[in-house]
C-alpha positions, 0 to 999 in steps of 0.5 A: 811580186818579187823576182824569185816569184817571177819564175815560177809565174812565168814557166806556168804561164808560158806553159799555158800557150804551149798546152793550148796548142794541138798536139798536131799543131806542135809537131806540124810547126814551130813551136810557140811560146817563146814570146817573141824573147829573140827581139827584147834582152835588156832587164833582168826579168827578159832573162828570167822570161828567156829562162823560163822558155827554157824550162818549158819543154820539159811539161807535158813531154810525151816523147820523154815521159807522161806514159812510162814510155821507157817501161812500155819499151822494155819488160816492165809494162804492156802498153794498155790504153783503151786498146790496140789501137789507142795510141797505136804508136805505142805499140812500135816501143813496146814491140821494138818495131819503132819505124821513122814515120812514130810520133814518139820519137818525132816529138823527143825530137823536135821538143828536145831540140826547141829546148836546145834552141830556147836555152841558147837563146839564153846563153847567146842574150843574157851576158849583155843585159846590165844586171847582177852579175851573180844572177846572171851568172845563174841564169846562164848555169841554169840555162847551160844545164837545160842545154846538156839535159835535152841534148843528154837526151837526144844523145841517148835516143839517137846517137849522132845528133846535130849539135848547135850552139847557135840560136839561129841555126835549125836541126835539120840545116846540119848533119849529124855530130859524132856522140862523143863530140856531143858528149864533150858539150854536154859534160862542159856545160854541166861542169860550168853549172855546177861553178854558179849554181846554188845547193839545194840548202841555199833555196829560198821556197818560192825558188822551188823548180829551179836547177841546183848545184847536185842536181847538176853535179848527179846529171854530170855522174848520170852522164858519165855512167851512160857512157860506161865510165864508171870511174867518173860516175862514182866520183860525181855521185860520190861528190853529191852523196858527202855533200849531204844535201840529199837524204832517203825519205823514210815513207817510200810512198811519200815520194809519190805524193804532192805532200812529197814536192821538193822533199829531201830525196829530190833531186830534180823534179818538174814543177806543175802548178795548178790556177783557177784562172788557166783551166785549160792547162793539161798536167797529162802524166798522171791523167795518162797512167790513171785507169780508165776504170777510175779517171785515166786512160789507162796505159802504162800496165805493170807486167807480171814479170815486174811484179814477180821481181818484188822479193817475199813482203817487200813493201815497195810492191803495193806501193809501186803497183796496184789490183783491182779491188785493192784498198787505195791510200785515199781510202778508195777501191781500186779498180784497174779498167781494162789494164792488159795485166790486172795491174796498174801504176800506183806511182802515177795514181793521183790522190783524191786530195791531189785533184785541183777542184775542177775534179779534172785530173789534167789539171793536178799541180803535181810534180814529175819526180824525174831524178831521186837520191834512191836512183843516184845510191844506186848508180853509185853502187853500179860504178862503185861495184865496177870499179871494184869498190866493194864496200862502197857498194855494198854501203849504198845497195843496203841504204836503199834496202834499209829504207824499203823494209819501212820497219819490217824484217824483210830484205836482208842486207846483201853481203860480200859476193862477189863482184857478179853476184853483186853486179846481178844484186844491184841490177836487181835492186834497180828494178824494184826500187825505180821500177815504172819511173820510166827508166828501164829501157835505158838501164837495159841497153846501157847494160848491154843486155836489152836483146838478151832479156827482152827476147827471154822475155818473149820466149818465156811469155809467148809474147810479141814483146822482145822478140822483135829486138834487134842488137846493134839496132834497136838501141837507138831511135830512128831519126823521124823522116820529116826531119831528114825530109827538111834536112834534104838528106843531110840528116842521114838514117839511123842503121836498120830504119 
């Protein structure tokens, strides 16, 4: 096997441990898996195995996806499950009620932070082992990039984190850092990626799943622009857009699919892959948001206020959701369980060709399409627009409705309006276009407009969803108790928890 094989062996049988190990098990103690990497750095494969350790936190992430979690939070979709009570902490997210005792926001914490951990472990071992220098300098990109994506989420989740660059030293030994300071880490190692890794054209095949150059060039722009520097957003998006590495699919569906792996829309996926010989292995994402009428456990229901965003024969609509007694693309009939809405996820819903033969849904090799070039357009437009670049966002807003009218005359191109009414154009586009890919929480609070539209929400749905929402509170995450419990207080609470 050569050692481009290596690393997608060695992430899916690293996985195995992990999805072996019950979900109280990870969060009552440290994590396994990383197969005793602290006491072997001498060949290029120990490199590679401390890489692929690295990778590993990102499958089978509850606190991050798996449920749309970031869909449930805002006004996009109810919880559903197979009740109240199932998956009762869901119900904190989707209520704004989040409380440090929710296990939620226990495991973003703790599987971020061994992610932080696991890709120090690469920074700090691999310069010394005698290799090619140029894999090595990959290798350690790769694992840098790893380090700004977990803290990148923790940043945005909870605010001030602890921030350790030292492979040795636990998250709760230490006290908070101020966010901009964990800002600046997060931009330094993404800029240090993008100097050593590969563009998405240079990718052998069997490298699939590995980070790229524009993946870690649209991270860099995705930073910025959660940090409502619109400016730098527009430049790195801008720099990953004439590079022309990354087209539109013209078949929207496709994305969604198998056949649409490492497509030429894709910027950063995370790669599962199916075996006979590891059935125990749980590919969770799309068991979770499947009906529990067909073969999930039905959460994750697309609300009717989502649906009613859709414009008049916008094809994405049935292509993003589905009802009951609708015709599936595999042919079936669908049926939606107990969805609260009538609704369910049809970017979750696995084929019938996409189950692995066991029939079991947890065991599709499917990838979670994390980062598109449809999202990076759009972003683009949001700075473009900012920063008072009409016709740049105009450009980009209309590539994206292009591909959604899929031949029909639908979806007119917006023209100059104004930079509101442009501004209300794009955040209208954001939601239809990237609607339950989990990232509407964060469109709406980086926004700042989560209160405003989630207490609208409430009000005009006489729901429990939205009206809960504090401003200046409920933005963040609380820092989960058991970690302020083992920091002894040096961990301090977020405001409001």
């Amino acid at each position: 096997m050569n050692k481009k094989n290596i690393m997608k062996r060695i992430i899916f049988c690293l996985s195995i441990i992990l999805f072996t190990t019950a979900c109280s098990d990870l969060l009552d103690k440290e994590p396994l898996g990383e197969l005793s990497l602290g006491s072997a750095y001498v060949t290029e494969n120990d490199a590679l195995q401390a890489l692929a350790a690295a990778y590993n936190p990102l499958l089978n992430f509850p606190g991050i996806s798996g449920y749309s979690i970031y869909d449930i939070a805002a006004d996009n979709a109810e919880k559903g499950g197979e009740g109240p009570s199932d998956g009762g902490y869901f119900n904190e997210i989707a209520y704004s009620t989040l409380t440090s005792t929710n296990t939620v926001a226990l495991q973003a914490w703790r599987n971020s932070f061994l992610g932080v951990h696991r890709a120090n472990l690469v920074i700090e071992n691999v310069p010394n082992i005698a290799m090619d220098e140029n894999n090595k300098a990959r290798i350690i990109g790769e694992a840098k990039f790893l380090r700004a994506y977990y803290y990148f989420i923790l940043v945005t989740l909870y605010g001030d984190v602890p921030l350790i660059t030292d492979a040795d030293v636990k998250q709760y030994e230490l006290e908070r850092t101020p966010k901009a300071s964990v800002y600046e880490l997060i931009v330094n190692d993404l800029n240090e990626a993008i100097n050593v890794l590969p563009p998405k054209s240079q990718m052998a095949a069997e490298e699939q799943g590995r980070v790229t150059k524009g993946a870690a060039k649209a991270y860099l722009g995705k930073v910025f622009l959660y940090q409502g520097n619109f400016q730098e957003a527009e430049r790195w998006f801008k720099e990953v857009i004439d590079a022309k590495e990354y087209s539109l699919d013209p078949d929207y569906f496709h994305l969604f699919t198998m056949d649409g792996e490492f497509g030429v829309e894709n910027i950063f996926e995370i790669n599962y892959v199916y075996s006979p010989q590891y059935t125990t292995t749980a590919n969770m994402n799309f068991l979770r948001q499947g009906s529990a009428g067909m073969y999930g456990y039905g959460f994750a229901n697309p609300t009717q206020d989502f649906v009613d965003e859709f414009e008049e024969g916008d094809p994405r609509l049935w292509q993003t959701v589905y009802k009951a007694n609708d015709v599936m693309p595999d042919g079936k009939i669908a049926n939606v369980g107990n969805s609260e809405t009538g609704y369910m996820n049809k970017k979750a819903y696995l084929l019938a060709s996409e189950f692995p033969p066991t029939g079991d849904a947890r065991h599709s090799g499917r990838n979670e399409l994390v980062f598109r070039y449809g999202m990076l357009l759009l972003w683009y437009a949001e700075s473009a627009n900012e920063n008072g670049n009409t016709a740049a966002a105009l450009w980009a807003l209309n590539e994206v409705r292009k591909r959604a009218r899929q031949g029909k005359a639908v979806l007119p191109d917006i023209t100059a309006i104004g930079q509101g009414l442009l501004r209300e154009a794009i955040w209208h586009e954001q939601r239809v276009e990237y609607g339950m890919e989990n990232l509407r929480y964060f469109d709406l609070i980086r926004q700042g407009r989560a209160g405003q539209v989630l207490r609208a929400y409430a009000t005009k749905y006489n729901s429990s969803k939205g009206k809960n929402f504090r401003d200046g509170i409920n933005e963040l995450f609380p820092i989960p108790q058991t970690e302020i419990d083992l920091s002894q207080g040096k961990l301090a609470q977020n405001n409001g928890f």
